[in-house]
Biopython code that builds the backbone (N, CA, C, O; Angstrom):
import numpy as np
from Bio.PDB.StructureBuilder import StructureBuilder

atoms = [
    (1, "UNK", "N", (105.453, 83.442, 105.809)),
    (1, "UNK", "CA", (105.373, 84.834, 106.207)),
    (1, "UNK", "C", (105.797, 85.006, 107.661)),
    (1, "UNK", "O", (106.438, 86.006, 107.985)),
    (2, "UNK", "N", (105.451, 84.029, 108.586)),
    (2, "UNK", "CA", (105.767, 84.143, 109.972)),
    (2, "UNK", "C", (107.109, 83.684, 110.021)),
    (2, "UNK", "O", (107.474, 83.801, 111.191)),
    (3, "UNK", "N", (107.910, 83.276, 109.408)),
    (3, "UNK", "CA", (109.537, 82.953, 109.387)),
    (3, "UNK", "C", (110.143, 84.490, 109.347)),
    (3, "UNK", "O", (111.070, 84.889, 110.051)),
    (4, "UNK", "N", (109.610, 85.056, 108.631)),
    (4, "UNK", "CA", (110.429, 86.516, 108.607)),
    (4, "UNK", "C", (110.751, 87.045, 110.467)),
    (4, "UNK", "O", (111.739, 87.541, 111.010)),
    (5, "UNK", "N", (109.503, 86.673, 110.939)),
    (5, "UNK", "CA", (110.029, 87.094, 112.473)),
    (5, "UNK", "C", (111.182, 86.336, 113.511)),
    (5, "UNK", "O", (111.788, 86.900, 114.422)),
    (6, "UNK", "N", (111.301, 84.918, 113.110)),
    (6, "UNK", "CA", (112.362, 84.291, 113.544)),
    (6, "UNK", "C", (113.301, 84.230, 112.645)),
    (6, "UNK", "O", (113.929, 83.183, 112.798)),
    (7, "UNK", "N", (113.789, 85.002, 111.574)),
    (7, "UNK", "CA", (114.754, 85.583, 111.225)),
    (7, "UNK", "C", (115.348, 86.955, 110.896)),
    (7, "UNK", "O", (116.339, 87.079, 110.176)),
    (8, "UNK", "N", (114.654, 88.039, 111.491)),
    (8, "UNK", "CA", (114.839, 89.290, 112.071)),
    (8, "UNK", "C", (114.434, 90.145, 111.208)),
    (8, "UNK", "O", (114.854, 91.301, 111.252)),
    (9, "UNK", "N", (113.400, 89.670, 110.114)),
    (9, "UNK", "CA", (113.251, 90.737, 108.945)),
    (9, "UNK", "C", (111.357, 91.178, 109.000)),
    (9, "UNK", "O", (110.729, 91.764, 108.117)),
    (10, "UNK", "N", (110.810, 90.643, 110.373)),
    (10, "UNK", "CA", (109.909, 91.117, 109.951)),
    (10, "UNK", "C", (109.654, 92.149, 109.910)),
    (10, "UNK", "O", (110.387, 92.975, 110.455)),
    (11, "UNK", "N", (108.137, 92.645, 109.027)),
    (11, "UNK", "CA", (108.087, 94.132, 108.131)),
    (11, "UNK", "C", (107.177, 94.565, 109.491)),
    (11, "UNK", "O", (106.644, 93.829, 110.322)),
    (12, "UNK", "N", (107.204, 96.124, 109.396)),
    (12, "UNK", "CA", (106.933, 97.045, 110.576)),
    (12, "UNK", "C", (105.518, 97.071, 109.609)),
    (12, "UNK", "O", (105.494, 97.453, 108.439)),
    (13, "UNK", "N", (104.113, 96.467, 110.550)),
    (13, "UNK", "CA", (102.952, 96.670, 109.923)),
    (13, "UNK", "C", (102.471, 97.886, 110.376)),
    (13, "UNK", "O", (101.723, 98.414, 109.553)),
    (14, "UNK", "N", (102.658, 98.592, 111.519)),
    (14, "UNK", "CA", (101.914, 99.471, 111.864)),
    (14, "UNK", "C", (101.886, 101.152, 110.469)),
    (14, "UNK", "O", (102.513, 101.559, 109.491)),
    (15, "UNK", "N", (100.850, 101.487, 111.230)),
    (15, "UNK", "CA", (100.531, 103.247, 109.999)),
    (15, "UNK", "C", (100.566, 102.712, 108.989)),
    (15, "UNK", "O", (101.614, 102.758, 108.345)),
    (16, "UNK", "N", (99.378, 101.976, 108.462)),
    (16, "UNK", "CA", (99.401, 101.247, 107.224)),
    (16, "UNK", "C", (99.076, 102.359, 106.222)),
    (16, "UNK", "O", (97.954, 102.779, 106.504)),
    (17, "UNK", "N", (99.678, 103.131, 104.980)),
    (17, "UNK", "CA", (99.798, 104.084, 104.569)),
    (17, "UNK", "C", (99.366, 103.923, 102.716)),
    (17, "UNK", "O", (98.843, 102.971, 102.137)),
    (18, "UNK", "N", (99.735, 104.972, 102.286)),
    (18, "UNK", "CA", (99.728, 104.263, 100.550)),
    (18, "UNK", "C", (101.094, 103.494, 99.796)),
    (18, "UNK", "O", (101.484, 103.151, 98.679)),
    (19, "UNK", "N", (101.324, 103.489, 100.575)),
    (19, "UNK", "CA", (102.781, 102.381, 99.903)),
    (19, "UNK", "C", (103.763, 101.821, 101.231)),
    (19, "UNK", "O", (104.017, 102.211, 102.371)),
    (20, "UNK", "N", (104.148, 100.647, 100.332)),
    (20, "UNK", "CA", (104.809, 99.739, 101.642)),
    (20, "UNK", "C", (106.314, 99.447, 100.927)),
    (20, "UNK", "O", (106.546, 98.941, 99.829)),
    (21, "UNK", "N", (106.967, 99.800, 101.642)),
    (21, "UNK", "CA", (108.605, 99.902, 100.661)),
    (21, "UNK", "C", (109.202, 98.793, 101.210)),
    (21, "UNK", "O", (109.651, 98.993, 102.339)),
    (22, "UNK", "N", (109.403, 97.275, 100.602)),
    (22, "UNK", "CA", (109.524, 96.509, 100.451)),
    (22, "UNK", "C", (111.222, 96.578, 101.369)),
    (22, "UNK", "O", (111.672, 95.854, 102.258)),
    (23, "UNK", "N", (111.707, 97.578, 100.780)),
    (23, "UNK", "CA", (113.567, 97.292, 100.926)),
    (23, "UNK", "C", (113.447, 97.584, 102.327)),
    (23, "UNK", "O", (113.871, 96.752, 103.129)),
    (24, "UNK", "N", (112.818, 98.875, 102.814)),
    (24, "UNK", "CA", (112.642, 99.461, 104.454)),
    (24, "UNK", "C", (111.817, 98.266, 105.395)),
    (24, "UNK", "O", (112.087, 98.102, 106.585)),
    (25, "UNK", "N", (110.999, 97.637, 104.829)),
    (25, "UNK", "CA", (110.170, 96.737, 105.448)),
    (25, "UNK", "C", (108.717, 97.749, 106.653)),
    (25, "UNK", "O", (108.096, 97.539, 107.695)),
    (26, "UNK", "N", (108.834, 98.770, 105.653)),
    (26, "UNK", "CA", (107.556, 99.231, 106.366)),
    (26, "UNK", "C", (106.889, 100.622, 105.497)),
    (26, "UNK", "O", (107.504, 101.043, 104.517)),
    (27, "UNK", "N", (105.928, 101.113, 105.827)),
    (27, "UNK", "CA", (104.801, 102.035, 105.067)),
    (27, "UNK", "C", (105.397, 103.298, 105.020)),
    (27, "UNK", "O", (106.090, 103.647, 105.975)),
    (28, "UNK", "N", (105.215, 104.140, 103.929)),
    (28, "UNK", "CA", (105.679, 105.972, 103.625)),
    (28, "UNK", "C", (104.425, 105.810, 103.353)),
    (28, "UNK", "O", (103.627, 104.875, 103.432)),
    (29, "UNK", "N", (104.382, 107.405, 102.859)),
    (29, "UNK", "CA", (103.261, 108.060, 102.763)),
    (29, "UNK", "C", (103.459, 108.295, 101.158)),
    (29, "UNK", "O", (102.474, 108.363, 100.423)),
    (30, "UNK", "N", (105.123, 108.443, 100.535)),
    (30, "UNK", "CA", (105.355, 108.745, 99.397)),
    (30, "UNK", "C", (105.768, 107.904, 98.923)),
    (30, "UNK", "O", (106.252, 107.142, 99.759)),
    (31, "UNK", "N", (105.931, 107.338, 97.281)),
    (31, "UNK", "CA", (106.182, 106.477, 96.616)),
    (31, "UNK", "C", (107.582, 106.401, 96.517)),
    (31, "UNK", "O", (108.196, 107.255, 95.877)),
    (32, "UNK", "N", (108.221, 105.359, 97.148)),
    (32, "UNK", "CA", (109.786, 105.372, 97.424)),
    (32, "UNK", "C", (110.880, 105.300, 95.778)),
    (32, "UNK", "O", (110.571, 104.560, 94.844)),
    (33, "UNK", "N", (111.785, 105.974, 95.762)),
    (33, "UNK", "CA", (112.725, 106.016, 94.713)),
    (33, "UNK", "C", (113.475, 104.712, 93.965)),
    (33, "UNK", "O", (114.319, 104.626, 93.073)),
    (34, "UNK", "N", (112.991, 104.075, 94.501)),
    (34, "UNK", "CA", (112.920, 102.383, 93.905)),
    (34, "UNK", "C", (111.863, 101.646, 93.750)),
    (34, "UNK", "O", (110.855, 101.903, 94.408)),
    (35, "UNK", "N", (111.891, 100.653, 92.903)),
    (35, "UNK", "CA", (110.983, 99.767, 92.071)),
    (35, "UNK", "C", (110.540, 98.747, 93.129)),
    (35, "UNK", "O", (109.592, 98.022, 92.827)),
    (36, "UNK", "N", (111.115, 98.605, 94.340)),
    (36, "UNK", "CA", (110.530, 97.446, 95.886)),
    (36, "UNK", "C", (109.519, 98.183, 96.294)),
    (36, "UNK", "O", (109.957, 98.983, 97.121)),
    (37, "UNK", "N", (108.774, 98.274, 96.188)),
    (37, "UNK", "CA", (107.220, 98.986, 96.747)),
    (37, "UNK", "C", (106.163, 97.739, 96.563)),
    (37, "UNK", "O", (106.424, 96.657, 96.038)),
    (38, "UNK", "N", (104.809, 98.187, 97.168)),
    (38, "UNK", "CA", (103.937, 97.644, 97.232)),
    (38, "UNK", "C", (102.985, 99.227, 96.790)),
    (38, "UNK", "O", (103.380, 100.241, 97.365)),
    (39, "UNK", "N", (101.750, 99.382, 95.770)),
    (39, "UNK", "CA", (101.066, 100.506, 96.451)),
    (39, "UNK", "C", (99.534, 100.359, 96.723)),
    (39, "UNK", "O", (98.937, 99.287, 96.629)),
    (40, "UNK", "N", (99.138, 101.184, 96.963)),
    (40, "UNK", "CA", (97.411, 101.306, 98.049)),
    (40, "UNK", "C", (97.106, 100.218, 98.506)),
    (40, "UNK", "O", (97.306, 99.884, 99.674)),
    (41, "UNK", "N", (96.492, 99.409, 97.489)),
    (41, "UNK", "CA", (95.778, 98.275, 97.531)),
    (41, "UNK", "C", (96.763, 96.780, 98.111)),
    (41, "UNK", "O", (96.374, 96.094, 99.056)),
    (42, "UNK", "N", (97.828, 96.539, 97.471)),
    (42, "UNK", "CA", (98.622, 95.986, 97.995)),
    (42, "UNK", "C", (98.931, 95.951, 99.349)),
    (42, "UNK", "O", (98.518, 95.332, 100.329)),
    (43, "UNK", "N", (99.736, 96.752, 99.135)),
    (43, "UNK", "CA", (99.989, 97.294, 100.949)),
    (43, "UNK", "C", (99.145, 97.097, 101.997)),
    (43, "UNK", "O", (99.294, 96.495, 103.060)),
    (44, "UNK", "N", (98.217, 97.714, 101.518)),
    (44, "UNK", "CA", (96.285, 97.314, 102.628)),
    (44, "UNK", "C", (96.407, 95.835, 103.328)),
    (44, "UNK", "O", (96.465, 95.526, 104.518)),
    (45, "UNK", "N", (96.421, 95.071, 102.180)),
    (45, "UNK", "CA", (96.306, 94.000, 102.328)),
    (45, "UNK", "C", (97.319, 93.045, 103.251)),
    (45, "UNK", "O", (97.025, 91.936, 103.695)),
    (46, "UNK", "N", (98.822, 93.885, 103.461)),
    (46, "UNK", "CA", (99.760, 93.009, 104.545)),
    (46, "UNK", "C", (99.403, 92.532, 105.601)),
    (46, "UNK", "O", (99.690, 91.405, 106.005)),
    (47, "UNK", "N", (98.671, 93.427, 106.209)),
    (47, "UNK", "CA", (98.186, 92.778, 107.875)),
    (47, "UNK", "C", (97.422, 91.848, 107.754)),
    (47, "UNK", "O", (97.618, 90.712, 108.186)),
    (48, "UNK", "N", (96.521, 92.210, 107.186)),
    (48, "UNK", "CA", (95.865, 90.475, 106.865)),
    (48, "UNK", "C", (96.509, 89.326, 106.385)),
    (48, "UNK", "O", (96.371, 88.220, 106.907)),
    (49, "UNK", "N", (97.209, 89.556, 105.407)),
    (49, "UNK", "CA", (97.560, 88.356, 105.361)),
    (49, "UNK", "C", (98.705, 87.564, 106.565)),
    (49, "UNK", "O", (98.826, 86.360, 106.789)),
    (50, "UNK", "N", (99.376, 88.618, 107.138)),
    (50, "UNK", "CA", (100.513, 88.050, 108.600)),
    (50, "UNK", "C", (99.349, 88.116, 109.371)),
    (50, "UNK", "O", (99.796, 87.820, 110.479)),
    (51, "UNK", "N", (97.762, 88.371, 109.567)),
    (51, "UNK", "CA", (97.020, 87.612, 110.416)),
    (51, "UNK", "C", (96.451, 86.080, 110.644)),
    (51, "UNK", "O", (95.814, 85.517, 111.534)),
    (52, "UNK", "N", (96.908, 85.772, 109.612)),
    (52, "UNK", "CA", (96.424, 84.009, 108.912)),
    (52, "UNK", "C", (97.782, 83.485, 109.284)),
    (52, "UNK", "O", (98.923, 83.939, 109.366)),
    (53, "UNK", "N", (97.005, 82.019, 109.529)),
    (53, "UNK", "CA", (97.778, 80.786, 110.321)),
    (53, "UNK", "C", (97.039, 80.013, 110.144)),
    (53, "UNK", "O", (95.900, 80.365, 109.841)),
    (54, "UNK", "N", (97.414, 78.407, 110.274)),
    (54, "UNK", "CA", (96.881, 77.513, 109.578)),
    (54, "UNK", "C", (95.266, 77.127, 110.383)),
    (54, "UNK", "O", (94.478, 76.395, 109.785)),
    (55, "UNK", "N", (94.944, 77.647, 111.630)),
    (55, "UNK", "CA", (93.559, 77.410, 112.331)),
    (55, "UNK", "C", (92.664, 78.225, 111.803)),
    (55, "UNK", "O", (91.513, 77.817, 111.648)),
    (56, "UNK", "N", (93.077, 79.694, 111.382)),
    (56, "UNK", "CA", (91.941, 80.383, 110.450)),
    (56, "UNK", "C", (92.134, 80.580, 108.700)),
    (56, "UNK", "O", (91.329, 81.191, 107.998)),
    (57, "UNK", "N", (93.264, 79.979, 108.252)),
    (57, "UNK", "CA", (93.480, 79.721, 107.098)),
    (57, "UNK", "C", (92.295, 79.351, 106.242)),
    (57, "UNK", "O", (92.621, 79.151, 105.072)),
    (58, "UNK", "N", (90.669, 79.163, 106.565)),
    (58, "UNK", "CA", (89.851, 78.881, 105.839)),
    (58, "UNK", "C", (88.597, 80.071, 105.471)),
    (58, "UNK", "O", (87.606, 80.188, 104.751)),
    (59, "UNK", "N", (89.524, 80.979, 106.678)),
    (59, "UNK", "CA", (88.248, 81.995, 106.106)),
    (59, "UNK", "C", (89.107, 83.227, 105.631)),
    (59, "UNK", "O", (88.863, 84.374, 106.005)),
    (60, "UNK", "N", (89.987, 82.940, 104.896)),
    (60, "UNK", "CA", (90.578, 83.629, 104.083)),
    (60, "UNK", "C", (90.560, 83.014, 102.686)),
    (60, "UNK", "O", (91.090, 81.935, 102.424)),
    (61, "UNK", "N", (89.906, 83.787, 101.804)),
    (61, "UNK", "CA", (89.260, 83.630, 100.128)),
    (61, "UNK", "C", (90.841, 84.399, 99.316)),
    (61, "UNK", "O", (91.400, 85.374, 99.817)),
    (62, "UNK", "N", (91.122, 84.006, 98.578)),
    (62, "UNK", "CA", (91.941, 84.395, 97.629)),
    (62, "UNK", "C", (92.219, 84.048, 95.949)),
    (62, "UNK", "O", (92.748, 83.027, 95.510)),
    (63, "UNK", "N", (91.766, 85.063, 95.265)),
    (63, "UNK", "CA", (91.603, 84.787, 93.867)),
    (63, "UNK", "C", (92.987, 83.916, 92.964)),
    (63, "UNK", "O", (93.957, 83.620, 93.661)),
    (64, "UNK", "N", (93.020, 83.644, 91.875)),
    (64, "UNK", "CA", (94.542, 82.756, 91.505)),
    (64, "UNK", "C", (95.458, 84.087, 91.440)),
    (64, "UNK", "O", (96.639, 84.242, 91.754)),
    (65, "UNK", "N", (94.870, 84.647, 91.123)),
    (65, "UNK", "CA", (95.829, 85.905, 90.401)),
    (65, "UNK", "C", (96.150, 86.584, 91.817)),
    (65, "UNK", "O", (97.339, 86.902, 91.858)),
    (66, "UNK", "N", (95.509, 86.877, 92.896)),
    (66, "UNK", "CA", (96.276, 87.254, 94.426)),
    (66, "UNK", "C", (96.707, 86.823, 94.973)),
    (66, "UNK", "O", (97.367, 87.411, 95.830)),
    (67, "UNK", "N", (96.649, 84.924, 94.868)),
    (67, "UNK", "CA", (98.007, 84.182, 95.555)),
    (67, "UNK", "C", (98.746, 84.114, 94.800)),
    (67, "UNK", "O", (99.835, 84.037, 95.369)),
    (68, "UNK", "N", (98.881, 84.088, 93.573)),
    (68, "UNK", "CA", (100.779, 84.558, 92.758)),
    (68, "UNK", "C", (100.910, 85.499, 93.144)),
    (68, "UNK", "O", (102.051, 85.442, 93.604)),
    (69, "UNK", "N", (100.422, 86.762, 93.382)),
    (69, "UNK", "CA", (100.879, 87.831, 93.691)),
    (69, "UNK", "C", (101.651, 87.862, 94.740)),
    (69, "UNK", "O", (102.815, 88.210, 94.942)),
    (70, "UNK", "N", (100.487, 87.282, 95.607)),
    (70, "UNK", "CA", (101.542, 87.236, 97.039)),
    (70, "UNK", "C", (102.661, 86.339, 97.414)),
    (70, "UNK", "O", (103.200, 86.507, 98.507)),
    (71, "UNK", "N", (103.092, 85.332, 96.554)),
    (71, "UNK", "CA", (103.888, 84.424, 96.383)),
    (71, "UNK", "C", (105.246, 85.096, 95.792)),
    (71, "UNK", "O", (106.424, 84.824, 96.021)),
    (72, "UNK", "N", (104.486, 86.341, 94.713)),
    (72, "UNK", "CA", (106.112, 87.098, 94.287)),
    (72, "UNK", "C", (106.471, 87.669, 95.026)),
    (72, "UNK", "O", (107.680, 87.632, 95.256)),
    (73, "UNK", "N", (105.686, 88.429, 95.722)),
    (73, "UNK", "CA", (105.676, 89.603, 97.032)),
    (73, "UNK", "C", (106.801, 88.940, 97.587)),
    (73, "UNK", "O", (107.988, 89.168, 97.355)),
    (74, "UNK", "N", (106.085, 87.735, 98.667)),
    (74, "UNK", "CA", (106.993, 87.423, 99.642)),
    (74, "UNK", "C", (108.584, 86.655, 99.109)),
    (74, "UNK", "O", (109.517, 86.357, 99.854)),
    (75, "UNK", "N", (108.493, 86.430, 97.283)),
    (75, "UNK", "CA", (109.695, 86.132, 97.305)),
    (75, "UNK", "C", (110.638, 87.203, 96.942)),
    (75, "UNK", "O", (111.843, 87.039, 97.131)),
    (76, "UNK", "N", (110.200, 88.220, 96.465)),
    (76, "UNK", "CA", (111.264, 89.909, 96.721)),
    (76, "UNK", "C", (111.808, 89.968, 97.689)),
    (76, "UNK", "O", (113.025, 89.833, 97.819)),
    (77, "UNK", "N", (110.611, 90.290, 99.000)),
    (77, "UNK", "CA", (110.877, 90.477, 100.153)),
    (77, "UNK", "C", (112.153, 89.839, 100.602)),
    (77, "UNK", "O", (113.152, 90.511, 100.858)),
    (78, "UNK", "N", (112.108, 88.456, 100.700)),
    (78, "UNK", "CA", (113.195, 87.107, 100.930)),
    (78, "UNK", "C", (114.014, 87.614, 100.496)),
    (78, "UNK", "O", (114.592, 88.224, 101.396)),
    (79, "UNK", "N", (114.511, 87.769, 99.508)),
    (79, "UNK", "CA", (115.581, 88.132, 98.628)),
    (79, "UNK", "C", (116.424, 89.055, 98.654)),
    (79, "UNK", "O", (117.648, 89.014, 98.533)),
    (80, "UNK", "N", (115.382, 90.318, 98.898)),
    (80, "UNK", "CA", (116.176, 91.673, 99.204)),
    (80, "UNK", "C", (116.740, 91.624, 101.213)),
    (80, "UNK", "O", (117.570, 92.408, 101.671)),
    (81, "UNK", "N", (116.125, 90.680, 101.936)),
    (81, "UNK", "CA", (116.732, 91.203, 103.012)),
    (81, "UNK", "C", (117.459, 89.542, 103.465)),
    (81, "UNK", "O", (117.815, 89.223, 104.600)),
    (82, "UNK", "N", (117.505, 88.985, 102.663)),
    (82, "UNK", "CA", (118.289, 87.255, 102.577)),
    (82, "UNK", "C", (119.367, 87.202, 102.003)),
    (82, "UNK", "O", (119.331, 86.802, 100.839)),
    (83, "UNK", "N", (120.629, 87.558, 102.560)),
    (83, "UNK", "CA", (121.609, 87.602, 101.173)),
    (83, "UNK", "C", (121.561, 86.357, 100.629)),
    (83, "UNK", "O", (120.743, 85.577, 101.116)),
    (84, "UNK", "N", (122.249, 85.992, 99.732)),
    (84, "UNK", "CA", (122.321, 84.431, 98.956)),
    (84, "UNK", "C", (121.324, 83.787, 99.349)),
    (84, "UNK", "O", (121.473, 82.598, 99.629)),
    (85, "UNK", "N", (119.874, 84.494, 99.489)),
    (85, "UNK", "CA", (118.789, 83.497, 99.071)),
    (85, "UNK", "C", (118.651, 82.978, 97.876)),
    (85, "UNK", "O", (118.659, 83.646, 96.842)),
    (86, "UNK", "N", (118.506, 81.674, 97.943)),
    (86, "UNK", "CA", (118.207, 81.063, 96.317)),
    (86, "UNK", "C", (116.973, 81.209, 95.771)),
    (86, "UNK", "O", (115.953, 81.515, 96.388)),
    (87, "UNK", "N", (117.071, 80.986, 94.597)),
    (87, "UNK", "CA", (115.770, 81.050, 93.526)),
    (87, "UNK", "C", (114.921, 79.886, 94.005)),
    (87, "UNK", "O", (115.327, 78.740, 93.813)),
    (88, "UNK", "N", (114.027, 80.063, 94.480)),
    (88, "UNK", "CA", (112.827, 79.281, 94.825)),
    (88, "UNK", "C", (112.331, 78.225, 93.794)),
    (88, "UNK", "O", (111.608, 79.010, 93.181)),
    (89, "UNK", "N", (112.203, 77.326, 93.289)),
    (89, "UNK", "CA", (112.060, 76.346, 92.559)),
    (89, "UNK", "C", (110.606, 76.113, 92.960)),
    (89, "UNK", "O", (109.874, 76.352, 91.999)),
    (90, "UNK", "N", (110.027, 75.781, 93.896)),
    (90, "UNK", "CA", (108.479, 75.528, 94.185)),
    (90, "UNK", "C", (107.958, 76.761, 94.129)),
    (90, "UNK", "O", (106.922, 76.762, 94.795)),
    (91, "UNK", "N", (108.217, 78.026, 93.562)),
    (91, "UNK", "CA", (107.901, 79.180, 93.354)),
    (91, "UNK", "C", (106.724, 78.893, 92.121)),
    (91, "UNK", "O", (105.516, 79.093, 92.245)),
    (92, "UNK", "N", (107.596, 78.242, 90.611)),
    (92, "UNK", "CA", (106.585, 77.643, 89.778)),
    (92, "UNK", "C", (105.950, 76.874, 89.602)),
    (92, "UNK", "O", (104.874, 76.945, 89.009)),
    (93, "UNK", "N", (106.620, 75.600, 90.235)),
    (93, "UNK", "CA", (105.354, 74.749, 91.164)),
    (93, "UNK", "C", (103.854, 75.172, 91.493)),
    (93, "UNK", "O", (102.859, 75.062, 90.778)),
    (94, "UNK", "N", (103.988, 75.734, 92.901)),
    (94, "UNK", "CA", (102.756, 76.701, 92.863)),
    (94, "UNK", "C", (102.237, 77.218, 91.909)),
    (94, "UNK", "O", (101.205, 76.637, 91.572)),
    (95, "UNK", "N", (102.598, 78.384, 91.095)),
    (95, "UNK", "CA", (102.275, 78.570, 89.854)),
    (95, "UNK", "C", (101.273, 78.311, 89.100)),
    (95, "UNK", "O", (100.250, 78.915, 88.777)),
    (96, "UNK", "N", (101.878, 76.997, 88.799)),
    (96, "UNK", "CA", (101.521, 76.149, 88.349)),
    (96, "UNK", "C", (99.989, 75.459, 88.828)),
    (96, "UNK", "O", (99.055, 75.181, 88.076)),
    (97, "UNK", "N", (100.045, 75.311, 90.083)),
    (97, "UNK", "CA", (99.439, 74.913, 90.644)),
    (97, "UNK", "C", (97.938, 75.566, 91.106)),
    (97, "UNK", "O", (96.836, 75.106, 91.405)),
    (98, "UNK", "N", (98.522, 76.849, 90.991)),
    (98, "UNK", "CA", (97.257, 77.861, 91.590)),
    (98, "UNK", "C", (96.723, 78.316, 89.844)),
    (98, "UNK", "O", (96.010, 79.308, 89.695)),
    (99, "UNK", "N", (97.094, 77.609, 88.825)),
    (99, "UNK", "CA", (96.557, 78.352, 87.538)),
    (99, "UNK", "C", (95.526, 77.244, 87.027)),
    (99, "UNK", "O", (94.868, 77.437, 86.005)),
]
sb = StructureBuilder()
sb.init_structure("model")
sb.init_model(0)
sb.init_chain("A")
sb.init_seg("    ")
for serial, (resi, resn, name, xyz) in enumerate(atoms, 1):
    if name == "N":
        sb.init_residue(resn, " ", resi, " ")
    sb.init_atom(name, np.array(xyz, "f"), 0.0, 1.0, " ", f" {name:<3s}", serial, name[0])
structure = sb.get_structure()
């Protein structure tokens, strides 16, 4: 998640709103005209997670089903602002791993 900033795509966290439009890399108020969104609950949740790093990485709890989530999240994200990013292969790994 912290790579996005040393490669120029990080997402604008501030006015954390009801939807986070994935393609813009930051929060509307209205549900954007494409399927790259995040909404309420999702969205909520960005700043926290770009607040974690591996020294407080333990007091952050996450269910199986919210780290795949956030594992697809951040591989959209990649994708839509990465041209010829490749298909992640340790994507199902994890997966795998977190099931």
């Amino acid at each position: 998640m912290h790579l996005s900033r040393f490669i120029g795509i990080y997402p604008n966290l501030e006015h954390s709103d009801h939807y986070f439009d994935l393609l813009a890399g930051t929060y509307c108020d209205r549900q954007p005209d494409h399927a790259h969104f995040l909404k309420r609950q999702e969205a909520q949740a960005l700043p926290i997670l770009f607040r974690m790093d591996y020294p407080n990485l333990y007091l952050f709890r996450f269910l199986c089903q919210e780290r795949m989530r956030i594992l697809q999240v951040l591989n959209e994200y990649y994708r839509l602002h990465v041209s010829n990013f490749p298909e992640l292969k340790s994507l199902e790994v994890l997966q795998e791993f977190y099931s």
